[in-house]
Backbone as CSV, one residue per row, in Angstrom:
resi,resn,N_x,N_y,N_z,CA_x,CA_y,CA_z,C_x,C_y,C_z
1,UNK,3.090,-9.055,-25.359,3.940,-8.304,-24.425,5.289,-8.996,-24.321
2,UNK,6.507,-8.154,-24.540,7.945,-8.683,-23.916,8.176,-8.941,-23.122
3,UNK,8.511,-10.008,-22.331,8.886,-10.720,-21.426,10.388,-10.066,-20.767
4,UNK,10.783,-9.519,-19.601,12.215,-9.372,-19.549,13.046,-10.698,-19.282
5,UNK,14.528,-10.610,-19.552,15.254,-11.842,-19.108,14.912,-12.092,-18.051
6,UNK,15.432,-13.542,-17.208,14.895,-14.013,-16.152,16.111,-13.275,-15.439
7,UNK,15.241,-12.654,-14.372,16.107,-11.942,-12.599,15.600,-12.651,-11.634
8,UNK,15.995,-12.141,-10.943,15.734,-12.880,-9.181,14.804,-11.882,-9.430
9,UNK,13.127,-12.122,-8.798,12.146,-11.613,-8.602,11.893,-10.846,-7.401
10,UNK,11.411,-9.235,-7.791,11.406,-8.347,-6.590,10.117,-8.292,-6.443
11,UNK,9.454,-7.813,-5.186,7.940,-7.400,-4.554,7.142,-6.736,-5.994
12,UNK,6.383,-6.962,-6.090,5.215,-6.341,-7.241,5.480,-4.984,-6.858
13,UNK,5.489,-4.580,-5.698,4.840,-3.455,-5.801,6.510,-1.989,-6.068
14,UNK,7.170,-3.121,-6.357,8.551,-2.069,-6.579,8.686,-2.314,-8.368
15,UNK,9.301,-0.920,-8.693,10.165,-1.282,-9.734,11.567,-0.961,-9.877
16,UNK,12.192,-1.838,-10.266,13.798,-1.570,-10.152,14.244,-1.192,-11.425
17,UNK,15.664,-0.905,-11.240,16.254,0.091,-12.084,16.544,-0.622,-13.422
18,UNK,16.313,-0.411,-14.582,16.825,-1.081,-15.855,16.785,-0.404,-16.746
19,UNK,17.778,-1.258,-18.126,18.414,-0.363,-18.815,17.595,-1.021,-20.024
20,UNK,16.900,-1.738,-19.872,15.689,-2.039,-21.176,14.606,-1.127,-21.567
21,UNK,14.134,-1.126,-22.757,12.585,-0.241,-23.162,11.646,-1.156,-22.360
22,UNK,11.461,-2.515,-21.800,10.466,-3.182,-21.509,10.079,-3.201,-20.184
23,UNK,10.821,-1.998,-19.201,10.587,-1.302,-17.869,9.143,-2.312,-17.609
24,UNK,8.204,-1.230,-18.423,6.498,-1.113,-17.969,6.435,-2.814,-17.775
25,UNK,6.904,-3.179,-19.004,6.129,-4.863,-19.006,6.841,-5.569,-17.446
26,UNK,8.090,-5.252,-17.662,8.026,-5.905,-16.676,7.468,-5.129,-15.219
27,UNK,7.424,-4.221,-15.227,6.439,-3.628,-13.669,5.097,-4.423,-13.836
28,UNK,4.461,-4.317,-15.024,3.351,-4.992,-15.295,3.111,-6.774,-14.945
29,UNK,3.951,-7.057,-15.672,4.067,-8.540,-15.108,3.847,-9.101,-14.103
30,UNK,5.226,-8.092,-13.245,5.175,-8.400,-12.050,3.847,-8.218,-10.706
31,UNK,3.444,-7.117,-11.332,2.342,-6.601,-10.601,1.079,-7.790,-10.845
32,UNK,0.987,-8.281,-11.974,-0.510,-9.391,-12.657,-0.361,-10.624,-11.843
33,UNK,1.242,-10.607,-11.625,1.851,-12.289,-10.588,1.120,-12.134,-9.510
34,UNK,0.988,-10.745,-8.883,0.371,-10.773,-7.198,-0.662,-10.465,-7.333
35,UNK,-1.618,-9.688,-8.125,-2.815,-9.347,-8.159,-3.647,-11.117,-8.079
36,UNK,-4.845,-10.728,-7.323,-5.917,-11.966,-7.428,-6.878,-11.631,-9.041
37,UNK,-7.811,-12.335,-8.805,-8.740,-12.129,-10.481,-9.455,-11.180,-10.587
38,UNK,-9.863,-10.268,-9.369,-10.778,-9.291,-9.506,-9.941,-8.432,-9.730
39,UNK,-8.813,-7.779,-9.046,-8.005,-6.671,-8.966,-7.315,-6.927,-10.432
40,UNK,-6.653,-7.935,-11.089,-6.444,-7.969,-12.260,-7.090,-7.449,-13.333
41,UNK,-8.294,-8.142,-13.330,-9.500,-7.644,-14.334,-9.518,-6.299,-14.065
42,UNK,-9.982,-5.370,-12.865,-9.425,-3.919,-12.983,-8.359,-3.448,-13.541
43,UNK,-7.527,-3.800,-12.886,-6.208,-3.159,-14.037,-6.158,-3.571,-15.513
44,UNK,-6.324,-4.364,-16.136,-6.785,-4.332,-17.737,-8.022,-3.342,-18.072
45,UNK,-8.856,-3.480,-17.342,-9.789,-2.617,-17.799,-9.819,-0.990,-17.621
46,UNK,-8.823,-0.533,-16.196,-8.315,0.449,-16.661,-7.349,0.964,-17.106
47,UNK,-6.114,0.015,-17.279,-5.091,0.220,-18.808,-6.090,0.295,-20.340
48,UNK,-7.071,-0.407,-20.393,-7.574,-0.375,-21.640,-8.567,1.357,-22.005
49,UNK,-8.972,1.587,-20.472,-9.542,2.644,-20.688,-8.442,4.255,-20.871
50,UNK,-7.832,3.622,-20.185,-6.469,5.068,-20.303,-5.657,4.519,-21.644
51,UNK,-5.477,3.870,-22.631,-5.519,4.050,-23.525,-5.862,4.550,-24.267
52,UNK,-7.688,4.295,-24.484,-8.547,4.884,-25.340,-9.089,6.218,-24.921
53,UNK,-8.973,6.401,-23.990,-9.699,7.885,-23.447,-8.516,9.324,-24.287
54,UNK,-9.572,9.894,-25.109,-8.832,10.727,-25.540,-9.566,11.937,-24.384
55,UNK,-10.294,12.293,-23.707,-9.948,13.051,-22.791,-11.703,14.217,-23.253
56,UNK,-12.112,13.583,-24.583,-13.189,14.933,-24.835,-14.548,14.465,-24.274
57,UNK,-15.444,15.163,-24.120,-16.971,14.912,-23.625,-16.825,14.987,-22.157
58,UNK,-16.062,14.928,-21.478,-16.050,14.749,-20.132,-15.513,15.867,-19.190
59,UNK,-15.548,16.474,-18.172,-14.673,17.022,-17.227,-13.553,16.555,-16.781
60,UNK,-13.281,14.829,-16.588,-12.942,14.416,-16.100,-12.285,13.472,-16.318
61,UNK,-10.873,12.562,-17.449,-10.810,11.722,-17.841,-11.602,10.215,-16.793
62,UNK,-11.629,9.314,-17.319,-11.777,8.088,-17.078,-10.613,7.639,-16.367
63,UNK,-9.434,7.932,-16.848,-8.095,7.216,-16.412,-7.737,7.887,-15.005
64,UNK,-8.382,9.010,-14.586,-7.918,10.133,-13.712,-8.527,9.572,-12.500
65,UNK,-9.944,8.852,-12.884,-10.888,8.857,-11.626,-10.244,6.763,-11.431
66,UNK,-9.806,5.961,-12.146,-9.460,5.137,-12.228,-7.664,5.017,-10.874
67,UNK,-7.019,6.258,-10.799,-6.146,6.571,-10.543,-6.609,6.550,-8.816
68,UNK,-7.337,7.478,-8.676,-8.098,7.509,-7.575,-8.357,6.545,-6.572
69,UNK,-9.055,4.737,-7.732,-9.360,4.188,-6.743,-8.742,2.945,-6.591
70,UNK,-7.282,3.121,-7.285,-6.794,2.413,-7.609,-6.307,1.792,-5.963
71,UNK,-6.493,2.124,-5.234,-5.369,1.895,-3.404,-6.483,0.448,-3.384
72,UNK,-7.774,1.022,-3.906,-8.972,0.487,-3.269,-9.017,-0.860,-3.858
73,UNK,-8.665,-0.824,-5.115,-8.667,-2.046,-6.280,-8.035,-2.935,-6.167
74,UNK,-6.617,-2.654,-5.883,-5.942,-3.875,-6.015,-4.813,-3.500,-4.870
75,UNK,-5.296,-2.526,-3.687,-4.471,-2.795,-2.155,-3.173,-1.566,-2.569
76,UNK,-3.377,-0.941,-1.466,-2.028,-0.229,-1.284,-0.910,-0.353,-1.343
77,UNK,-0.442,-2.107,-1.445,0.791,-2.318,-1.482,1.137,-2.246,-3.227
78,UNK,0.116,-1.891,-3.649,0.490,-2.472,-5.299,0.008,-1.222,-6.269
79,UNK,-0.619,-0.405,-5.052,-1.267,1.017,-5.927,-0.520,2.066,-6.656
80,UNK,1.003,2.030,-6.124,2.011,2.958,-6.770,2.193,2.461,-7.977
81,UNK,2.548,1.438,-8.367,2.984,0.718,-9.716,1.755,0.317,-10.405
82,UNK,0.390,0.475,-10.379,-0.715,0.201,-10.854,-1.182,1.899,-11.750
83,UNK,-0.660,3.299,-10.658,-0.747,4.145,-11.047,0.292,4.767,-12.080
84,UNK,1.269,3.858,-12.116,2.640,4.526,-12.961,2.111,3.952,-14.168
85,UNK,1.110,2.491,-14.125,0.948,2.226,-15.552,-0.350,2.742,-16.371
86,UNK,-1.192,3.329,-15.438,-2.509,4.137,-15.694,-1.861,5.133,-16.507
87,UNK,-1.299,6.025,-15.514,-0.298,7.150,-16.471,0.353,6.976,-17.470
88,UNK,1.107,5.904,-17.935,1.625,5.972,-19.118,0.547,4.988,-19.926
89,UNK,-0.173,4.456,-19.647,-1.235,4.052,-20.439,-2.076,4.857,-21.268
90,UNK,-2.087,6.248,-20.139,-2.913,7.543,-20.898,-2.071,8.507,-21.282
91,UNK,-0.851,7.747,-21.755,0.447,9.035,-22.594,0.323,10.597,-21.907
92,UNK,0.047,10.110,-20.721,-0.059,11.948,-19.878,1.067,12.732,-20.352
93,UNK,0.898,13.807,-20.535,1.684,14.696,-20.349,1.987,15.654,-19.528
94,UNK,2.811,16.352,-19.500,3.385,17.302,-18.078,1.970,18.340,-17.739
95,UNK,1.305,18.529,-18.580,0.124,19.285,-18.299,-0.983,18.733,-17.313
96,UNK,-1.103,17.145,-17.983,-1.864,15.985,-17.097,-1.063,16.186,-15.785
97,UNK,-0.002,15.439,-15.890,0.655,15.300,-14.478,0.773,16.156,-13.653
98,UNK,0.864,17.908,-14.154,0.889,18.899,-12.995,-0.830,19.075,-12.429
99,UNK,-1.693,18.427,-13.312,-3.110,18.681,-13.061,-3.417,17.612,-11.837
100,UNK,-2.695,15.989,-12.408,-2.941,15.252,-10.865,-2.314,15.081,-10.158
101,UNK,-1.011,16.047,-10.022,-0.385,16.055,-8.885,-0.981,17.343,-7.954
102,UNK,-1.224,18.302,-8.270,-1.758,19.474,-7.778,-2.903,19.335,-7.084
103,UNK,-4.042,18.280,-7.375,-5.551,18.235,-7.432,-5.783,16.572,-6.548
104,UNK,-4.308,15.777,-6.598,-4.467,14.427,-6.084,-4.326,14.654,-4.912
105,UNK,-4.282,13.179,-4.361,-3.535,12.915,-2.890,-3.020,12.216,-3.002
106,UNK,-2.053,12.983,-1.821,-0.356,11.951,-1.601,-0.164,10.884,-2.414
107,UNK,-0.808,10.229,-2.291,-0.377,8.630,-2.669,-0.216,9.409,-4.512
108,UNK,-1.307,9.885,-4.864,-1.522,9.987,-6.211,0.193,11.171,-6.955
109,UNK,-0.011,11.631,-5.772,1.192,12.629,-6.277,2.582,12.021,-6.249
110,UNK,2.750,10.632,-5.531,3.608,10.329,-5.638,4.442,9.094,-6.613
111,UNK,2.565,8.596,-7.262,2.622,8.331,-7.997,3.585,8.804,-9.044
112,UNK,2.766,10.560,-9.932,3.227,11.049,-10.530,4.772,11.397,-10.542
113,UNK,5.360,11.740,-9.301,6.965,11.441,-9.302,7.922,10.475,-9.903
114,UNK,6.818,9.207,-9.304,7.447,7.947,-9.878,7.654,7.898,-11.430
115,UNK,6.603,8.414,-11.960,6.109,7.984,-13.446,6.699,8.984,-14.510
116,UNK,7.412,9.804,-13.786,8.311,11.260,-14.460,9.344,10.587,-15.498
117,UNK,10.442,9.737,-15.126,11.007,9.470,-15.829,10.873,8.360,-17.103
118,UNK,9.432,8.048,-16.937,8.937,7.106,-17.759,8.284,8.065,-18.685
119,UNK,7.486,9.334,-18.752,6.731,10.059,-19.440,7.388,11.715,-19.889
120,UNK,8.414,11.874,-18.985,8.588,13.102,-19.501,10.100,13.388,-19.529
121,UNK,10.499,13.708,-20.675,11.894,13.502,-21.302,13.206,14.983,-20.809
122,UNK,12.552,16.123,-20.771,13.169,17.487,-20.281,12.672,17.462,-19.578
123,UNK,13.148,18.743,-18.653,13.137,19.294,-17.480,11.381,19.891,-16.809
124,UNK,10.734,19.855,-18.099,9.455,20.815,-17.401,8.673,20.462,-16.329
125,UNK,9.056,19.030,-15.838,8.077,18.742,-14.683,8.879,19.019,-13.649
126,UNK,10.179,20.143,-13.578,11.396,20.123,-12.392,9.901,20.394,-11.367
127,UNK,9.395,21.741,-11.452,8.173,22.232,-10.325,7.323,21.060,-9.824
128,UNK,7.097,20.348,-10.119,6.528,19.126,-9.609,7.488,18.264,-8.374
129,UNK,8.494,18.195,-8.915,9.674,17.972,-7.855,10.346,18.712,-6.831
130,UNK,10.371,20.029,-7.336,10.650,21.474,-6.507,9.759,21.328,-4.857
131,UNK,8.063,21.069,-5.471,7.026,20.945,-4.548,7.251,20.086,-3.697
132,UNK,7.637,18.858,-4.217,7.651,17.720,-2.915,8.923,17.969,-2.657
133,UNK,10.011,18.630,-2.887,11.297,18.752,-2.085,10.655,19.849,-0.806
134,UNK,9.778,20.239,-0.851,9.266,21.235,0.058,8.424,20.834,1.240
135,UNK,8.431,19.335,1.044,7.348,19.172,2.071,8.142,18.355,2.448
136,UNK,7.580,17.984,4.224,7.998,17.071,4.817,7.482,15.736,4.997
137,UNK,6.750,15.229,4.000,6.217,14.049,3.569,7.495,13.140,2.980
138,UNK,8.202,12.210,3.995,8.905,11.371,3.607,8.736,10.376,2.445
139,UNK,7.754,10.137,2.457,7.102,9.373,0.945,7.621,9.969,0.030
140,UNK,6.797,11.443,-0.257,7.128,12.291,-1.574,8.612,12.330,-1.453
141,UNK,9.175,12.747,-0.298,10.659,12.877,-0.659,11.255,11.763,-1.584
142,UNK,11.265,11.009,-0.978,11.571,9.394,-1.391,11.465,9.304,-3.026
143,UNK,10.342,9.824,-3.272,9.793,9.729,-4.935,10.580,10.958,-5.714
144,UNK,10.531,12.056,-4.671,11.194,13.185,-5.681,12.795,13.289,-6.112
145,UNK,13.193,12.523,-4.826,14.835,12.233,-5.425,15.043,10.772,-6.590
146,UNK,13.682,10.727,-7.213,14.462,9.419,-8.327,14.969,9.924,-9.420
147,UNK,15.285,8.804,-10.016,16.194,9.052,-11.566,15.911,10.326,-12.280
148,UNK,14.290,11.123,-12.403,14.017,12.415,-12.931,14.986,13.501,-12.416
149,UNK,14.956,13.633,-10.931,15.672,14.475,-10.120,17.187,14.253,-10.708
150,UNK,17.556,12.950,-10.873,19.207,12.580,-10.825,19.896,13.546,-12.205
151,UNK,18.785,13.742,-12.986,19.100,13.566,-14.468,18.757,15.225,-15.287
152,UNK,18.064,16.297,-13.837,17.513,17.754,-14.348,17.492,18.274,-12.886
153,UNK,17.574,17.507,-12.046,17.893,19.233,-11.017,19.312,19.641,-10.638
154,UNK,18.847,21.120,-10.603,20.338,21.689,-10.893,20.929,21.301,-9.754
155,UNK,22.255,21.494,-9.521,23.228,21.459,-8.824,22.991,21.950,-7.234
156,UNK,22.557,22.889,-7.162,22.304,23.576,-5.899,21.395,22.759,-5.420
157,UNK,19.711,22.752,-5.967,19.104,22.363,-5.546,18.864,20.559,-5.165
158,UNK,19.883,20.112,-6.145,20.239,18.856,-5.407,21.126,18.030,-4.097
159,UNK,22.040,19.585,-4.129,22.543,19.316,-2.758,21.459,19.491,-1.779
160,UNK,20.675,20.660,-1.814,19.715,20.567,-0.292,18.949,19.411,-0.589
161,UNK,18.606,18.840,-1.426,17.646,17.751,-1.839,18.186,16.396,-1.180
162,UNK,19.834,16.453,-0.932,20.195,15.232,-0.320,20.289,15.687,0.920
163,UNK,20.122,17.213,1.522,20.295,17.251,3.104,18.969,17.353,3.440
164,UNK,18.076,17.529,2.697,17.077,17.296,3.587,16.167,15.913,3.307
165,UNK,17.170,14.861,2.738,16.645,13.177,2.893,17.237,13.141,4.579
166,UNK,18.651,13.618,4.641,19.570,12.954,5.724,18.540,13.882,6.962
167,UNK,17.903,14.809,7.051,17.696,15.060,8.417,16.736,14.920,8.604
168,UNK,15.390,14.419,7.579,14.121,13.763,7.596,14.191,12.313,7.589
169,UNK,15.426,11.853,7.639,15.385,10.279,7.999,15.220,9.771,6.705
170,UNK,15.116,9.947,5.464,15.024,9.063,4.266,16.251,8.764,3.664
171,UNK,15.962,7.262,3.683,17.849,6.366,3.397,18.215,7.596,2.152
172,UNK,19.265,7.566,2.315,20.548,8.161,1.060,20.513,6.839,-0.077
173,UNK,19.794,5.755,0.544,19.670,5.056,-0.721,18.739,5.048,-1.510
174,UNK,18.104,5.931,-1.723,16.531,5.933,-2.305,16.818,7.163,-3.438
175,UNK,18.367,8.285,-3.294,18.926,8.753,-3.940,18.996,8.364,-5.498
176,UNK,18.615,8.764,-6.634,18.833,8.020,-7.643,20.857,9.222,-7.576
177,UNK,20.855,8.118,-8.806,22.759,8.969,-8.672,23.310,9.452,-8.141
178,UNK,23.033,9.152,-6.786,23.613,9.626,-5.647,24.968,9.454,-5.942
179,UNK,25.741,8.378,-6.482,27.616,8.047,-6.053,27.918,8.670,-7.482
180,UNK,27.321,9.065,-8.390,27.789,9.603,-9.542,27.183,11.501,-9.143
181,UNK,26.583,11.885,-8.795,26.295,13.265,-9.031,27.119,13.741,-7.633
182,UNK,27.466,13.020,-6.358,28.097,13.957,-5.387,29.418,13.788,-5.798
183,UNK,29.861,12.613,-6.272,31.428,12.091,-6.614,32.231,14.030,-6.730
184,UNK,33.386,14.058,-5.954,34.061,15.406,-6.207,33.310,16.281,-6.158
185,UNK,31.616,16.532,-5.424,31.600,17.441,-5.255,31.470,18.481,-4.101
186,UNK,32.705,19.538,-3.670,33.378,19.894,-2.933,32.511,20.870,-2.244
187,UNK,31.321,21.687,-2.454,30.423,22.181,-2.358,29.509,21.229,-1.544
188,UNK,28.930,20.318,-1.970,28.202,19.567,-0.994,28.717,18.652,0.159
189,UNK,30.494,18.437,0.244,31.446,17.924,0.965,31.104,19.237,2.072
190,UNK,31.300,20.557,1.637,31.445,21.740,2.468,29.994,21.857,3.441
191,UNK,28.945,21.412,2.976,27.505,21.750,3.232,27.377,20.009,4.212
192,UNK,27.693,19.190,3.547,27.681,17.987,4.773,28.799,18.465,6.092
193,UNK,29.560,18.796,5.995,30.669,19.111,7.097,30.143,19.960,7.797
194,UNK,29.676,21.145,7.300,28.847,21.920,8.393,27.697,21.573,9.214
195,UNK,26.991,20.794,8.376,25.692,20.334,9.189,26.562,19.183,10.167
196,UNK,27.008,18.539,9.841,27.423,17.203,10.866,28.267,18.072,12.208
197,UNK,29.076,19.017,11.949,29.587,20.154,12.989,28.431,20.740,13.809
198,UNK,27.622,21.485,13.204,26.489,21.943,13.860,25.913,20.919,14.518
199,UNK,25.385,19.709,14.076,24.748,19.014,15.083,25.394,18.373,16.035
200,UNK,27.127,18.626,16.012,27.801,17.519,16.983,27.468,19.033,18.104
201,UNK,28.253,20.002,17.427,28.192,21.195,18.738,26.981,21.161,19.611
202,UNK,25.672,20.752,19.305,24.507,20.762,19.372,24.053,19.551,20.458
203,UNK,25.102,18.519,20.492,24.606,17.603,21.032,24.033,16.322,20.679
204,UNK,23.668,16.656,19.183,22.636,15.883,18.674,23.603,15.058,18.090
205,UNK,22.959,13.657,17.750,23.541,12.802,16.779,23.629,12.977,14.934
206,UNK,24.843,13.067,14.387,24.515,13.162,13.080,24.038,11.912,12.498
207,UNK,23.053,12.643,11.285,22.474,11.436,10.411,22.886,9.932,10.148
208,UNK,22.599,9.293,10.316,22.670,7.866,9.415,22.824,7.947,8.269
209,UNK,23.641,7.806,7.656,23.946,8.000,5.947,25.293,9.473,5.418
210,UNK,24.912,10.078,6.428,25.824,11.087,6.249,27.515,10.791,5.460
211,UNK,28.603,10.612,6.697,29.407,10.094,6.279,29.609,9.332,4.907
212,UNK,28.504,8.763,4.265,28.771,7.908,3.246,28.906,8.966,2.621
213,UNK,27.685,9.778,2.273,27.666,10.644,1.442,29.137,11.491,1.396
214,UNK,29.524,11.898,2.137,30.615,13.017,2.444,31.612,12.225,2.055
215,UNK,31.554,10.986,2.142,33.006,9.949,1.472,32.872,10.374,-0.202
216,UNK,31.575,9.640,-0.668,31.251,9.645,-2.081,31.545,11.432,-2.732
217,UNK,31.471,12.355,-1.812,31.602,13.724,-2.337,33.254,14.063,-2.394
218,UNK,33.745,13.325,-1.917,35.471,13.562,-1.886,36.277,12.649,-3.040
219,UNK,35.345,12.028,-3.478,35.699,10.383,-4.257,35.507,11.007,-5.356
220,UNK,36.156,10.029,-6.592,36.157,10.183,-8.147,34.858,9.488,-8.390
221,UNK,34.400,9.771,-9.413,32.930,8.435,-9.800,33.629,7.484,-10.308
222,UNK,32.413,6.572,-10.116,33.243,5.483,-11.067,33.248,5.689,-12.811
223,UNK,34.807,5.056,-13.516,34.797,5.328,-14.596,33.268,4.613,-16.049
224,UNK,33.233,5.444,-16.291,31.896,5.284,-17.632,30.878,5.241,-16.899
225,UNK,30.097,5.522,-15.901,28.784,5.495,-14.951,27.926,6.493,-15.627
226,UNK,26.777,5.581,-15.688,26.003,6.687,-16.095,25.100,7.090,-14.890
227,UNK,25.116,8.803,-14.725,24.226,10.053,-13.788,23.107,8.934,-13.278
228,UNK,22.901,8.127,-13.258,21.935,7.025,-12.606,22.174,5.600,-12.911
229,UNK,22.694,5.302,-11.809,23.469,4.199,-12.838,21.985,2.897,-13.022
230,UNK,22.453,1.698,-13.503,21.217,1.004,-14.176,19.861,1.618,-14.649
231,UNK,20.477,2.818,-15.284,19.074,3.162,-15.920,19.618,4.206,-17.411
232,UNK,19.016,4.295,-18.315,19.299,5.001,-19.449,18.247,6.322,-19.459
233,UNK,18.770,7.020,-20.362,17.962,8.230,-20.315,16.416,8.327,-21.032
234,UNK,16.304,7.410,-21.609,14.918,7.333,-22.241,14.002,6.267,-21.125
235,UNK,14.755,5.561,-20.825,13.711,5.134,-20.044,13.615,4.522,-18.507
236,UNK,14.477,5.465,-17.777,15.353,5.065,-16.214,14.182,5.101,-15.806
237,UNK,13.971,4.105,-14.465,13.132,3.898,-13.620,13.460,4.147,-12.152
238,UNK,12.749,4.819,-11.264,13.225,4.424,-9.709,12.223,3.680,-9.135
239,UNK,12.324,3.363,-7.546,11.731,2.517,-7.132,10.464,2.978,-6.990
240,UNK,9.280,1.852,-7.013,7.904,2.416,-6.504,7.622,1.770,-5.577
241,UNK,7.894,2.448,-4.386,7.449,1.681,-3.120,6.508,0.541,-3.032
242,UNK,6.190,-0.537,-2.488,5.196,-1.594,-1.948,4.894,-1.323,-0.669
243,UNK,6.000,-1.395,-0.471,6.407,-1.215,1.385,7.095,-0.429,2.069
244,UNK,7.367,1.072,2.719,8.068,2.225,3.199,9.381,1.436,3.956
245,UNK,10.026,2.357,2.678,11.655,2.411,3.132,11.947,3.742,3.955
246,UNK,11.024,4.281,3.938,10.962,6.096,5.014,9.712,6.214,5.451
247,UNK,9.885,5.777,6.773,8.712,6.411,7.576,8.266,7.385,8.320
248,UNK,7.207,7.061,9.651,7.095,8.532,9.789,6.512,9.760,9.116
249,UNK,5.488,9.775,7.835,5.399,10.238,6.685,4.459,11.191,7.729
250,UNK,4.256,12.804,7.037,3.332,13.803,7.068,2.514,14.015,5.803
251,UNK,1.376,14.027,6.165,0.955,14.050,4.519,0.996,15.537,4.045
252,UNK,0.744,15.545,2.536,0.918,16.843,2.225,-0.192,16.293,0.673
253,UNK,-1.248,17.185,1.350,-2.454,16.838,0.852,-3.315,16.114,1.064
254,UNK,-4.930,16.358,0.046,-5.432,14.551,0.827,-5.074,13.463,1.026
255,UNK,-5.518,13.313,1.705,-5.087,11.526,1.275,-6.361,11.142,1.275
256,UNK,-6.244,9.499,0.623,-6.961,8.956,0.046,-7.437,8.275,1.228
């Protein structure tokens, strides 16, 4: 396994943004540093099985039900990034992923958000993202605005996608390309101004994050940025939670 250069070391249970092919290893790495010996030995043994599982004789892959108990295996703080590597361990495809996002819980579906821009290259998993822009599960939100979202949802639907982080309380920083996709745009400048009007008339306090946004929508991008920045198109990563940067969560589905 490739080793990445040496960084200042983040929580296992996140992965940060990079512009290397060796993403996984290092999520992996990092994740084997905090795991104890039992929860380790699980995760090899079900990376080794979502490898080999080609999927026939069964109802049910191996890697699918592995996914499942993964919160249980090696702790909730480490289950998002344990499931992003199950999934690409078992080369899912958008067919897999709409099957365990549809059929999972929360945690599992948000997995699959996470693991979008690691497994699926066009647009076909937008409906997967469409869904959790629909719910008020701050988690999923959180997951559905990463680098996938930054890089295939259209225009429209990414403006409501950033107004409804700001009035469900999920940081504007959890935005993948947020300062490159609003940069100049005058349409979502128009759609922040109204809502922040409406809620002053209203009484209410506007969002936390707002203003930034509405700055960054009047602003030039920065020159050569790429639509997400620290991340490339083959293999951009967003964060996988350890620990909730948006709380308050409603679930939307089972949970585990």
């Amino acid at each position: 396994m490739t080793h990445p250069p040496h960084t200042t070391p983040a929580p296992s249970g996140t992965v940060p943004p990079t512009t290397t092919p060796d993403a996984l290893d290092a999520i992996r790495t990092r994740l084997e540093a905090d795991l104890d010996g039992a929860a380790r030995a699980w995760l090899h043994q079900a990376l080794q099985e979502a490898a080999g599982d080609d999927g026939t004789d069964r109802p049910i892959p191996v890697w699918e039900l592995r996914l499942a108990e993964a919160g249980r295996r090696v702790g909730s703080h480490h289950a998002d990034a344990a499931r992003v590597l199950i999934l690409h361990a078992a080369r899912a495809g958008t067919d897999a992923l709409t099957r365990v996002y549809h059929h999972g819980t929360a945690d599992e579906r948000r997995a699959v958000l996470h693991a979008l821009p690691h497994l699926v290259t066009g647009p076909d998993a937008l409906p997967l993202v469409e869904d959790a822009l629909r719910t008020n599960d701050t988690r999923l939100l959180a997951a559905a605005v990463g680098p996938y979202a930054a890089r295939h949802l259209p225009a429209h639907a990414w403006r409501h996608a950033v107004l409804k982080c700001l009035f469900t309380g999920v940081p504007v920083d959890t935005v993948a390309g947020l300062e490159h996709r609003a940069a100049e745009d005058a349409e979502l400048a128009r759609m922040l101004a109204d809502y922040a009007a409406e809620r002053t008339a209203a009484g209410r306090s506007v969002p936390e994050g707002l203003h930034r946004v509405l700055a960054l929508a009047t602003a030039t991008p920065p020159h050569g940025t790429d639509p997400v920045p620290g991340t490339d198109r083959a293999h951009g990563t967003d964060p996988v939670p350890g620990t909730d940067r948006a709380h308050g969560t409603r679930p939307h589905g089972k949970e585990a």
